[in-house]
MDTraj code that builds the backbone (N, CA, C; nanometers):
import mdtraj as md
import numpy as np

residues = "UNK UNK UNK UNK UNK UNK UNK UNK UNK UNK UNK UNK UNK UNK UNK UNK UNK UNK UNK UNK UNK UNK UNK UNK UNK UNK UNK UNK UNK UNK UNK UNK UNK UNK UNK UNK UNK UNK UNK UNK UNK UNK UNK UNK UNK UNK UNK UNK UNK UNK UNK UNK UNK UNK UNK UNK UNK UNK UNK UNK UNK UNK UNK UNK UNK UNK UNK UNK UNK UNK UNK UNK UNK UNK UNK UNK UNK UNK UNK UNK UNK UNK UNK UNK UNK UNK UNK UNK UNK UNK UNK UNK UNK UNK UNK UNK UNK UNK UNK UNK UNK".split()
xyz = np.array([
    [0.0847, -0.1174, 0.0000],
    [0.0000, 0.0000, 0.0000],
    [0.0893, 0.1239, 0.0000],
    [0.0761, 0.2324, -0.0530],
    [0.1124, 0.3316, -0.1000],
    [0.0981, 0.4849, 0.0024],
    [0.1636, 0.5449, 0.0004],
    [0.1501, 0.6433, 0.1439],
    [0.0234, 0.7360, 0.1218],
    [-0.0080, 0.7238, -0.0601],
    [-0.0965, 0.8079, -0.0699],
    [-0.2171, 0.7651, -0.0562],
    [-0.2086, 0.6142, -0.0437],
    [-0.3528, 0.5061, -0.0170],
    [-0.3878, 0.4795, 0.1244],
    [-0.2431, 0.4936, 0.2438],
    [-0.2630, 0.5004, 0.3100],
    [-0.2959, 0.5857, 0.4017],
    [-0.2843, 0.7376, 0.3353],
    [-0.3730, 0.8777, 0.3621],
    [-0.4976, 0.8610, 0.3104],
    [-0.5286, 0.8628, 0.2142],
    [-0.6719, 0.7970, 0.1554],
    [-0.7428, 0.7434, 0.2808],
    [-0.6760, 0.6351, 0.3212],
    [-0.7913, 0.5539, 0.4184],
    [-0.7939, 0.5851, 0.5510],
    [-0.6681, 0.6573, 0.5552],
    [-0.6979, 0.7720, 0.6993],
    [-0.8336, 0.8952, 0.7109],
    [-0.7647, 0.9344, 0.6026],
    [-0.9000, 1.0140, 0.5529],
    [-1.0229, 1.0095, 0.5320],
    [-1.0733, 0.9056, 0.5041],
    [-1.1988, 0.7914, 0.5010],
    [-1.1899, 0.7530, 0.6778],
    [-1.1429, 0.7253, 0.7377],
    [-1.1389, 0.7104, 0.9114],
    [-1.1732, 0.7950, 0.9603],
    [-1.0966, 0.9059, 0.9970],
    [-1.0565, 1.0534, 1.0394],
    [-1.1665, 1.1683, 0.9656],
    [-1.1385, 1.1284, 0.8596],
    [-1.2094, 1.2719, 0.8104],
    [-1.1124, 1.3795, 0.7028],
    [-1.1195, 1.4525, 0.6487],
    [-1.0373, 1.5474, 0.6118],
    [-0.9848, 1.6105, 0.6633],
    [-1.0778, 1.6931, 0.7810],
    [-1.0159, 1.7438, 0.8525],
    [-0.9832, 1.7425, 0.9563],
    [-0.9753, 1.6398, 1.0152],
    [-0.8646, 1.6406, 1.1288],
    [-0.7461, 1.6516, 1.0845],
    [-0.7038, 1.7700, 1.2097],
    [-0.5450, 1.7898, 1.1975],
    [-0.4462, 1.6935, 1.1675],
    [-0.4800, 1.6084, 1.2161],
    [-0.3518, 1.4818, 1.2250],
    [-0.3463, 1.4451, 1.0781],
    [-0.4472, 1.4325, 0.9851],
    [-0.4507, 1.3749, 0.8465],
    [-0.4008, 1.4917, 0.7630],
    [-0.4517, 1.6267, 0.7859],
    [-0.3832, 1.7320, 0.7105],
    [-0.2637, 1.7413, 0.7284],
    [-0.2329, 1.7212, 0.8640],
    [-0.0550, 1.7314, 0.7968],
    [0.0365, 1.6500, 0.7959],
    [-0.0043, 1.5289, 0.8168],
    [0.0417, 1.3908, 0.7027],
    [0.0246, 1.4476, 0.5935],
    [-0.0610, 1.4580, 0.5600],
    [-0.0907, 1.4928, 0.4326],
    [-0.0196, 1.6179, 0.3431],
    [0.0350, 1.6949, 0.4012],
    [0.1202, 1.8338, 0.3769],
    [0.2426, 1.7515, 0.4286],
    [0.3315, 1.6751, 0.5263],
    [0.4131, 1.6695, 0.5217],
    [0.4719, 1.5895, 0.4270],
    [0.3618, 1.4695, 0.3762],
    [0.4173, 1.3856, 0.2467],
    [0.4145, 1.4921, 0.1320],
    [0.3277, 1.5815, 0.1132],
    [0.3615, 1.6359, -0.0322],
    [0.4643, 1.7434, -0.0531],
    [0.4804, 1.8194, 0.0937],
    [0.6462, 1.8815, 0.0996],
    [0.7494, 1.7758, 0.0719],
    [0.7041, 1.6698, 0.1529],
    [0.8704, 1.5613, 0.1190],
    [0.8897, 1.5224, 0.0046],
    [0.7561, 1.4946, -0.0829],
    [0.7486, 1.4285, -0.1827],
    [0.8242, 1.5416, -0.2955],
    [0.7800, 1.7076, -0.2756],
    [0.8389, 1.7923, -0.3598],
    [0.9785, 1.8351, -0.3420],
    [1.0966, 1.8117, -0.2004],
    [1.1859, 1.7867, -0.1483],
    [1.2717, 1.6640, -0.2430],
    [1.2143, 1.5639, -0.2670],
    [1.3068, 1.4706, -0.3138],
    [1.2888, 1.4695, -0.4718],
    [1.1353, 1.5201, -0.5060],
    [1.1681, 1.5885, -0.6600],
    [1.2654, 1.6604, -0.6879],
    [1.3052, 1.7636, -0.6223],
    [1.3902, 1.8905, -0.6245],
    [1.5164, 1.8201, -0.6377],
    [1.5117, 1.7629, -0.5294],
    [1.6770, 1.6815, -0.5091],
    [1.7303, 1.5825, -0.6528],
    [1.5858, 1.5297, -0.6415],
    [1.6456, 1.4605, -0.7214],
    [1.7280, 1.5253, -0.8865],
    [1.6494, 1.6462, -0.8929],
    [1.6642, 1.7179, -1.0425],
    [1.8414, 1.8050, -1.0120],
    [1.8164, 1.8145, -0.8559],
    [1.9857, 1.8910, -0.8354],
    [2.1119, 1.7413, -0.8650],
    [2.0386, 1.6671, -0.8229],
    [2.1573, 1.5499, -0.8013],
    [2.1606, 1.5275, -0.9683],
    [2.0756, 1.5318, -1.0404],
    [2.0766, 1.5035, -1.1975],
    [2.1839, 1.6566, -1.2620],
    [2.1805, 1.7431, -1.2183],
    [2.2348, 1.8816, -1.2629],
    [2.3788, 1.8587, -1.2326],
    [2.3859, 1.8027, -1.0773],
    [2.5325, 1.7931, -1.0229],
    [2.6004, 1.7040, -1.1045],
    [2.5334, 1.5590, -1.1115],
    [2.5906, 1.4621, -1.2073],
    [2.6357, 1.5671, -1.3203],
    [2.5734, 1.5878, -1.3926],
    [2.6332, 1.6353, -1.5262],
    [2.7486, 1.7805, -1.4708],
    [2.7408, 1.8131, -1.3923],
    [2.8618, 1.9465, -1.3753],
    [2.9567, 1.8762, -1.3251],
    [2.9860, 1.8093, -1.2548],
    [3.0477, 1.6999, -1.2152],
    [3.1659, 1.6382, -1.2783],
    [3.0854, 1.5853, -1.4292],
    [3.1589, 1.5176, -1.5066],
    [3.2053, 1.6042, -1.6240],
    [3.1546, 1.7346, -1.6491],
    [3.2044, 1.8543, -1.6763],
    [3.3264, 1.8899, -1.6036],
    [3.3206, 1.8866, -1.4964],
    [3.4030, 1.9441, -1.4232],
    [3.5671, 1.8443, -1.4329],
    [3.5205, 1.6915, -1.4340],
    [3.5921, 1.6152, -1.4351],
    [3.7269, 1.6407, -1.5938],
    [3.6181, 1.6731, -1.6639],
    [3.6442, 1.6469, -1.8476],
    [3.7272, 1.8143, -1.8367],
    [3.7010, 1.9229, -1.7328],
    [3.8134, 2.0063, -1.7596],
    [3.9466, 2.0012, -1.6914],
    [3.9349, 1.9050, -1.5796],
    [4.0299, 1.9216, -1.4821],
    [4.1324, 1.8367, -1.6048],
    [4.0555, 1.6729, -1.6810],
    [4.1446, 1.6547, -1.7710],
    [4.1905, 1.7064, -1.8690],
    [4.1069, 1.8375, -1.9261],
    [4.2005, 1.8970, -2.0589],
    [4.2888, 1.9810, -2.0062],
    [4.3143, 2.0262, -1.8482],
    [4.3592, 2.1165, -1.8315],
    [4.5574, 2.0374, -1.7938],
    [4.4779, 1.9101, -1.7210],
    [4.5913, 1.7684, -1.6776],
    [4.7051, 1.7948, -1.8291],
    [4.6216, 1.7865, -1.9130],
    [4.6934, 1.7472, -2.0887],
    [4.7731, 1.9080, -2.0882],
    [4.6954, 1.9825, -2.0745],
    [4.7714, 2.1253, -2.1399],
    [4.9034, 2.1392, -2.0087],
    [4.8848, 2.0515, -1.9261],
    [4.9682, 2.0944, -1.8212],
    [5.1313, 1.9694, -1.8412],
    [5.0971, 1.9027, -1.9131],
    [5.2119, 1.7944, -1.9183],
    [5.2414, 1.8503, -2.0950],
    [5.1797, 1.8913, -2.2066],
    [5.2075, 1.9678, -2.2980],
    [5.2837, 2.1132, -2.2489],
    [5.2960, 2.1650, -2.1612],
    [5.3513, 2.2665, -2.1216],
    [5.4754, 2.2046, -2.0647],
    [5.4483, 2.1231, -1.9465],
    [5.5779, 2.1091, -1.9018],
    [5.6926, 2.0438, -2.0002],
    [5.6512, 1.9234, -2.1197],
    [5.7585, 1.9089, -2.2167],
    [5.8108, 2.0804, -2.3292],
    [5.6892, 2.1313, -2.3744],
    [5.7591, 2.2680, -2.4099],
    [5.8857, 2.3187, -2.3071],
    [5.8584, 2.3221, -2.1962],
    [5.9367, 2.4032, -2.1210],
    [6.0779, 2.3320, -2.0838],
    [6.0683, 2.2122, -2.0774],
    [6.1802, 2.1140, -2.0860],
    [6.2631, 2.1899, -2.1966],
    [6.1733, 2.1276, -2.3604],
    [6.2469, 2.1619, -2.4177],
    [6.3264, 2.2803, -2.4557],
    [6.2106, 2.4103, -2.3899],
    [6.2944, 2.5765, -2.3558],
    [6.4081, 2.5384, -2.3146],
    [6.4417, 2.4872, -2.2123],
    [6.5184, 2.5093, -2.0759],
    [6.6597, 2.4579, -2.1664],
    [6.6284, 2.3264, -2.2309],
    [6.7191, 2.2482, -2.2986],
    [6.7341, 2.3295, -2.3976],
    [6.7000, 2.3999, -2.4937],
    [6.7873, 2.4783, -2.5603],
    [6.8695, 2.6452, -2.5142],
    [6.7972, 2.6539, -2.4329],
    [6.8478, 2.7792, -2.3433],
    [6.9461, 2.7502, -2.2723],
    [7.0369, 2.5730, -2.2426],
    [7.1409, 2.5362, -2.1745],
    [7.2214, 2.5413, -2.3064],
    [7.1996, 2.4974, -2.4270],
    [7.2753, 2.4970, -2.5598],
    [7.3217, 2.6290, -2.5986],
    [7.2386, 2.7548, -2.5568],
    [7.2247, 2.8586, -2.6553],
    [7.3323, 2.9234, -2.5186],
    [7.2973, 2.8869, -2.4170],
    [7.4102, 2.9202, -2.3084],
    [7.5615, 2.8853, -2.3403],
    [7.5956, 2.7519, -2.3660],
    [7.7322, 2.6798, -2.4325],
    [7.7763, 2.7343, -2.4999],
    [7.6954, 2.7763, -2.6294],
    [7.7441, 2.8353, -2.7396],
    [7.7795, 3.0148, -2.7437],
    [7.7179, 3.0504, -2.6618],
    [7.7609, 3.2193, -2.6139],
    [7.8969, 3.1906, -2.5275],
    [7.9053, 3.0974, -2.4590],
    [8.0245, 3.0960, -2.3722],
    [8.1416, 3.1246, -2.4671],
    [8.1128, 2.9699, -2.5339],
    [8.2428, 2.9062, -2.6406],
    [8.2718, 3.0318, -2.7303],
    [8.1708, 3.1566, -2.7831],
    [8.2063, 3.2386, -2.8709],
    [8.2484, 3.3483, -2.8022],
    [8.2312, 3.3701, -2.6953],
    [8.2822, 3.4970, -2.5846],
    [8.4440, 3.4498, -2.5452],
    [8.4385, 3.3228, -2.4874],
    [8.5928, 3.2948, -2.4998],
    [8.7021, 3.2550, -2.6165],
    [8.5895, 3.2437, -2.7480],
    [8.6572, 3.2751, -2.8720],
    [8.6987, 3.3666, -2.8918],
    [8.6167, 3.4479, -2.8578],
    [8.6664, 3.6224, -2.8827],
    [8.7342, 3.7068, -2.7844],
    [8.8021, 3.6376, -2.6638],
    [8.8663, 3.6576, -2.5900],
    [8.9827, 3.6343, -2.5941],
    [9.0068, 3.5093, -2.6796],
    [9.1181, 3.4308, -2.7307],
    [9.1618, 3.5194, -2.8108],
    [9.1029, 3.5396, -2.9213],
    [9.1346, 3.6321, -3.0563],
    [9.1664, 3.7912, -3.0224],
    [9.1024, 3.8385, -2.9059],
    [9.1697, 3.9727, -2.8802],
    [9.3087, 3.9371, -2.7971],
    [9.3303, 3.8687, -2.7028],
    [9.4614, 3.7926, -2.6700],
    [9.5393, 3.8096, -2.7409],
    [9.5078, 3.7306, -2.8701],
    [9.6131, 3.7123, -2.9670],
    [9.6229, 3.8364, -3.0611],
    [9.5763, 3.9510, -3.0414],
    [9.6208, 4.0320, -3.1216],
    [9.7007, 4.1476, -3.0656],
    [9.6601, 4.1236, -2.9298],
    [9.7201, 4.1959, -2.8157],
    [9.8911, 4.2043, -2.8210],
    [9.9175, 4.0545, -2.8253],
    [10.0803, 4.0307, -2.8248],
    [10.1354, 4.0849, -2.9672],
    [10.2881, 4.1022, -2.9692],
    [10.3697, 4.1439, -3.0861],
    [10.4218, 4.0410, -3.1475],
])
top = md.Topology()
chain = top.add_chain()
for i, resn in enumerate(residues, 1):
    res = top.add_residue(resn, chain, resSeq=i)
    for name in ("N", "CA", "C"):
        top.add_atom(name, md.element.get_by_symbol(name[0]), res)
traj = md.Trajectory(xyz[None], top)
């Protein structure tokens, strides 16, 4: 039997209006509009949720795509370092040597 069958036959007992059946009767149809509600937030949350999930992963990707870019910055910025050295003490060499007689 059903809560609304079993207000029904309270109601048929009792009467309509006795208090006690009216607000059974109001407290099932607040609860009943309570877990409608809920239920439509818990359906909203699900989907933001897995939204939420699907950006944290594109953001996971752009974040390991960044960190190899930056590797590879770093790694040519140690090369481009070598090679300024080697030509600064080239040209240190070469004024050296023009220095002497």
């Amino acid at each position: 039997m059903t809560i609304e069958e079993r207000l029904d036959k309270l109601e048929a007992n009792w009467g309509k209006t006795d208090p006690l059946v009216r607000e059974l009767r109001d407290a099932v149809t607040v609860t009943a509009e309570l877990e409608n509600r809920q239920g439509k937030l818990l359906k909203e949350n699900t989907f933001l949720i897995a939204e939420h999930h699907e950006a944290i992963r594109n953001h996971e990707a752009w974040l390991k795509r960044h960190d190899t870019a930056m590797a590879d910055h770093n790694s040519a910025m140690k090369d481009l370092d070598i090679r300024i050295a080697e030509l600064v003490s080239g040209i240190g060499a070469f004024i050296a040597a023009q220095k002497q007689p």
